[in-house]
C-alpha positions as CSV (number, residue, x, y, z in Angstrom):
1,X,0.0,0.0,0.0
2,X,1.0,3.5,-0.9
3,X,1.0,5.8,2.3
4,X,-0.3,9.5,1.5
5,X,2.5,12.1,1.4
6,X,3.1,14.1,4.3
7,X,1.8,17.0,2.8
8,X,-1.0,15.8,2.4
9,X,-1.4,15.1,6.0
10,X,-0.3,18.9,7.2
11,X,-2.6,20.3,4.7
12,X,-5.5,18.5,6.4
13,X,-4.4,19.7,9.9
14,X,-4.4,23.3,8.8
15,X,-7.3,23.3,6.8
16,X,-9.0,21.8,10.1
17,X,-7.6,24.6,12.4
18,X,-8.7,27.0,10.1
19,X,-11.7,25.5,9.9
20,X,-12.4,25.3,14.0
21,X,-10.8,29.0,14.5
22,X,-13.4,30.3,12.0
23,X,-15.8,28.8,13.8
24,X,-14.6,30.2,17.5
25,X,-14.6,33.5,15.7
26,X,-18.1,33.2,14.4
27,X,-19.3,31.9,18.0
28,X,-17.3,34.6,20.0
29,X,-18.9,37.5,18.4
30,X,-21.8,37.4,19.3
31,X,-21.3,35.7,23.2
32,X,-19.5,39.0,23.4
33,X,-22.1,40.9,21.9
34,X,-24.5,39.1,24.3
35,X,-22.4,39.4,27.3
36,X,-22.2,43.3,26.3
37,X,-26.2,43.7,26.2
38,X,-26.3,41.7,29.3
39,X,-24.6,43.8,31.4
40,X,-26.2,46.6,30.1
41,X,-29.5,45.5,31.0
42,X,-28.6,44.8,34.2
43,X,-27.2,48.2,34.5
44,X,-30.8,49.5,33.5
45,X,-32.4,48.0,35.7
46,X,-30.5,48.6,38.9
47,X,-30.7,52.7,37.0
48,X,-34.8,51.9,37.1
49,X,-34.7,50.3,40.7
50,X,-33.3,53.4,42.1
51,X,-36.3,56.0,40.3
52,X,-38.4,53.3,41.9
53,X,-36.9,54.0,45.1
54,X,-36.8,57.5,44.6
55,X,-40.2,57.6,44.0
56,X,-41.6,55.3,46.6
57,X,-39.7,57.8,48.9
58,X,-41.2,60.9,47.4
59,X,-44.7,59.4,47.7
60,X,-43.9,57.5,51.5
61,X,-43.4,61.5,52.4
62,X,-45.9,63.5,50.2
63,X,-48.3,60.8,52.2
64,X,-46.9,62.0,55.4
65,X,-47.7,65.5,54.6
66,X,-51.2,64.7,53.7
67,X,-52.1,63.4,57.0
68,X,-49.8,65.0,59.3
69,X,-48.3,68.3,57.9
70,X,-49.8,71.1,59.2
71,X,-48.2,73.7,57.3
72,X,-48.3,71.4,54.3
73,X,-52.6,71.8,54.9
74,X,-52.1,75.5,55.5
75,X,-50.6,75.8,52.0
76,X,-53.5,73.6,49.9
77,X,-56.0,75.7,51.6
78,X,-53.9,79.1,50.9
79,X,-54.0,78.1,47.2
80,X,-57.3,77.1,47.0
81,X,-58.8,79.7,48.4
82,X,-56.4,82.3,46.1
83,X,-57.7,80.0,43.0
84,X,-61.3,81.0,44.4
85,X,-60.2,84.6,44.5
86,X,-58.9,84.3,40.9
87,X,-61.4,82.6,39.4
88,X,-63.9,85.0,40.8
89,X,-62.4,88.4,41.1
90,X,-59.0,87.5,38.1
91,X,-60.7,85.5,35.5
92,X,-59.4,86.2,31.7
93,X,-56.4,88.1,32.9
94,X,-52.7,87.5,31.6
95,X,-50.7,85.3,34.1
96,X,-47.2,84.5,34.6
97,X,-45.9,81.8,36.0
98,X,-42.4,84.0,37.4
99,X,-42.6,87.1,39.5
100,X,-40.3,88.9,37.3
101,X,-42.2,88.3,33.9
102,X,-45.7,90.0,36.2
103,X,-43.1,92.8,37.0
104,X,-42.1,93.7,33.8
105,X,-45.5,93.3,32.3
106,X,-46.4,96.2,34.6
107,X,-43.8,98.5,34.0
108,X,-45.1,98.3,30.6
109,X,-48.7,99.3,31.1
110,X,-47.1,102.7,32.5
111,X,-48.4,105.7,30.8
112,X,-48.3,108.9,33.4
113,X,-45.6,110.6,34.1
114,X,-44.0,110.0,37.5
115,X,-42.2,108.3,40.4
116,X,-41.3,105.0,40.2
117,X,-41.3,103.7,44.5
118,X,-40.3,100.6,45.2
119,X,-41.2,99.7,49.5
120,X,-39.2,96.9,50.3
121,X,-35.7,96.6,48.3
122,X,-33.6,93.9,50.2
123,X,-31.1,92.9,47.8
124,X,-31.7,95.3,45.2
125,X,-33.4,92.9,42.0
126,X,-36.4,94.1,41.5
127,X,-35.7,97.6,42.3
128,X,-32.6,96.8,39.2
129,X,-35.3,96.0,37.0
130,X,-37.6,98.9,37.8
131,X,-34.8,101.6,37.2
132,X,-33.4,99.8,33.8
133,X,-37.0,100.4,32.2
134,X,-37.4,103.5,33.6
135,X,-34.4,104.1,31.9
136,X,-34.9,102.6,28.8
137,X,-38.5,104.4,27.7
138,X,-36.6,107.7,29.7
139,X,-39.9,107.8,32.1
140,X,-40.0,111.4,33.9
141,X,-39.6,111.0,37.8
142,X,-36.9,109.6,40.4
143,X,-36.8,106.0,41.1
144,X,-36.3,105.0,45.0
145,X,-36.6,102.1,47.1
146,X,-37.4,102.5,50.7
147,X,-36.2,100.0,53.4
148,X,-34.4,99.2,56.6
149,X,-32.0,96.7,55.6
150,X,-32.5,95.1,58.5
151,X,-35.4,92.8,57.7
152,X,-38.5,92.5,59.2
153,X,-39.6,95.1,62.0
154,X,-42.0,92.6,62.6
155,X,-43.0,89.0,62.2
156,X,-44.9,88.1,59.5
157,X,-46.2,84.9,58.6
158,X,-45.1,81.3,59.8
159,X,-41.2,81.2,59.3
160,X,-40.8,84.6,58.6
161,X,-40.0,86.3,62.0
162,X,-38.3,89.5,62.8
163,X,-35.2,90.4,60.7
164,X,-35.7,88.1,57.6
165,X,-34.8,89.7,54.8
166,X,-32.0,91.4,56.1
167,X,-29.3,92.0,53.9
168,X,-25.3,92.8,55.1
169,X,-24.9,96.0,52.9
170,X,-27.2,98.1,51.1
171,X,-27.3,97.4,46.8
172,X,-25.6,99.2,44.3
173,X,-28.5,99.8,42.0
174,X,-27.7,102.0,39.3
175,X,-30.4,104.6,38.3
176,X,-32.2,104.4,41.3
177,X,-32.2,106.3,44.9
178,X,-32.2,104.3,48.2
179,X,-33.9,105.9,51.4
180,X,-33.0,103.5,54.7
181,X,-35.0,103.6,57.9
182,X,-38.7,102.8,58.7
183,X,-41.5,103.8,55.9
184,X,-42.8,105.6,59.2
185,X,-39.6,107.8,59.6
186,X,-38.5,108.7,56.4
187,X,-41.6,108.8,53.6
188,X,-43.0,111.9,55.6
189,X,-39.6,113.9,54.6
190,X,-39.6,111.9,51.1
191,X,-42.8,113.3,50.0
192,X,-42.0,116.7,51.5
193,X,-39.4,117.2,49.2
194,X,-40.6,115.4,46.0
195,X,-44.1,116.5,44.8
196,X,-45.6,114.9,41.7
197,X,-47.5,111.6,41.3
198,X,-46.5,107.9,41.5
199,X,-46.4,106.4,38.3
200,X,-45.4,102.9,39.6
201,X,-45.4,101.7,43.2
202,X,-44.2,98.0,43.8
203,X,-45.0,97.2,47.2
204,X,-42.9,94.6,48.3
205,X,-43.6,95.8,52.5
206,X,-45.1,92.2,53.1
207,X,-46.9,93.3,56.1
208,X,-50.3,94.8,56.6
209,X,-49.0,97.3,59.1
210,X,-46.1,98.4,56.6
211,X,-48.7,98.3,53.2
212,X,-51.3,100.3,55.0
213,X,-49.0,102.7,56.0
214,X,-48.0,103.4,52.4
215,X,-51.4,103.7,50.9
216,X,-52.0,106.1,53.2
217,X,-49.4,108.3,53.1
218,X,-49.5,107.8,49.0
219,X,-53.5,108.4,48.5
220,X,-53.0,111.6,47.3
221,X,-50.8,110.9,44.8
222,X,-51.9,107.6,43.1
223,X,-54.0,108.9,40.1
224,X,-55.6,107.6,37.4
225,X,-53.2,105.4,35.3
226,X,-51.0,104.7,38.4
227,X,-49.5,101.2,38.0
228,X,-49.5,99.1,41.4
229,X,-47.7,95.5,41.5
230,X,-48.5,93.9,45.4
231,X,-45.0,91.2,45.9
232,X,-47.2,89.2,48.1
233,X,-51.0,89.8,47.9
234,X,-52.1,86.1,47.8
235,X,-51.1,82.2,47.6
236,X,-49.8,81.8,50.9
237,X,-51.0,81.3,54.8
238,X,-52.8,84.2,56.0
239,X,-52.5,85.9,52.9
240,X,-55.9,87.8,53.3
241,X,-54.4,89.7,56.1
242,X,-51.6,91.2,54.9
243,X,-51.1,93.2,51.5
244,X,-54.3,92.4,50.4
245,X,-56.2,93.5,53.6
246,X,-54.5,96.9,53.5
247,X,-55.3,97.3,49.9
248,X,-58.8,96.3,50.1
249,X,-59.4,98.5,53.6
250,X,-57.9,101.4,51.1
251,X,-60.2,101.3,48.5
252,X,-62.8,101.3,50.7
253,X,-62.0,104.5,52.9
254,X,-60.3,106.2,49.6
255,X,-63.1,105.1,47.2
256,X,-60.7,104.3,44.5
257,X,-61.7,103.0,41.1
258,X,-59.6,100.0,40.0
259,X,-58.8,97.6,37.6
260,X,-57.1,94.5,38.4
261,X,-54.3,93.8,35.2
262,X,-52.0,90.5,35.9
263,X,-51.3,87.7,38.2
264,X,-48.7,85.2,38.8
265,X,-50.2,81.9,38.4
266,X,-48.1,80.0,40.9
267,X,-46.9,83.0,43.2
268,X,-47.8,86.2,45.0
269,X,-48.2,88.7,42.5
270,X,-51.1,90.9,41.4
271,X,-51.3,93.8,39.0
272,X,-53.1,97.0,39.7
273,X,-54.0,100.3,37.9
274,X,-56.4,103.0,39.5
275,X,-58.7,104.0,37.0
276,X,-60.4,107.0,39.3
């Protein structure tokens, strides 16, 4: 018998390896590609099992505020009784859903000439944005914010007690005046030596006692076209005993003509022009 020639023989070997690594490589791919999606998935899910968590947290404590949150109750009631209000007394008016977008929107319904008094300054932003439009449109009349700098003179409403809002240094507020000390002690002298009308009053004073001061002192100079934004008139705890007490107790004993303008949907704000 004739044996095969070694070459033969080597050729089968290799073409055999060849054969068996193409296979391995065909295999492999996709195990890895497998393994790859794998651990992936796995990574997704233990991503998912933490917003479950997450969740089950945030819902464990909104139902703790439901049942045992006091202050938590005082808000819902707060802003259901200011969605009454709004419904009733706001319906069809523009709203905003951030306090600076309500303040701007009322610096443009401006159209007397006049003051531009901000009561309440703290750091300075509003009363910034108040002077840059009065700038800009080159109203007539000085801008000034009144204030102590020192916070609160008195407490106001849950969490809010004497000296919030105190800032360490007066702002720099460029185009604007800055009067420091008690409405009580220094709008008296103000007025003295300023005549003309308010064009724009933002009262930010928080309190009744610090709003009803102003609208009394002011009556005689808010006329007709006067622009009034109230920083805190509803949406919060007590909120019918504060700014919007004084205002309502002014119109009232002033007999005032109004008309409401603007809201902030989720906030404090309200808009005001006197009519008469």
């Amino acid at each position: 018998m004739t044996s095969r020639p070694r070459w033969s023989e080597r050729l089968k070997v290799s073409a055999r390896n060849k054969l068996i690594n193409a296979v391995q490589d065909a295999v492999a791919e996709p195990l890895a590609e497998s393994d790859r999606r794998h651990r992936e998935l796995i990574k997704r899910l233990d991503e998912q099992g933490a917003v479950l968590a997450d969740l089950r947290a945030s819902v464990d404590t909104l139902e703790f505020r439901m049942r045992h949150d006091m202050p938590f109750a005082s808000d819902l009631e707060a802003v259901a009784s200011s969605a009454d209000f709004a419904e009733t007394t706001l319906d069809n008016l523009p709203t905003f859903t951030h306090p600076h977008e309500t303040l701007r929107f009322a610096l443009d319904q401006v159209s007397i000439d006049g003051m531009a008094l901000e009561f309440g300054v703290a750091t300075g932003t509003t009363l910034t944005i108040i002077a840059e439009k009065w700038k800009e449109e080159s109203n007539v009349g000085v801008v000034v914010g009144f204030d102590t700098f020192d916070g609160l003179p008195e407490p106001w409403r849950t969490g809010y007690p004497v000296g919030e809002f105190a800032v360490a240094e007066k702002p720099d507020v460029p185009g604007a005046f800055l009067v420091e000390g008690l409405f009580q002690q220094t709008l008296a002298t103000f007025l003295s030596k300023n005549r003309g009308p308010v064009a724009f009053l933002h009262l930010d004073a928080d309190l009744y006692s610090s709003t009803d001061f102003v609208l009394r002192r002011l009556e005689s100079r808010l006329k007709p076209g006067t622009i009034i934004v109230f920083d805190e008139f509803f949406n919060f705890p007590g909120w019918e005993q504060h700014e919007y007490r004084a205002w309502v107790e002014f119109v009232k004993r002033a007999g005032v003509k109004f008309d409401y303008l603007a809201y902030t949907s989720n906030s404090e704000q309200v808009v005001v022009r006197i009519t008469g």
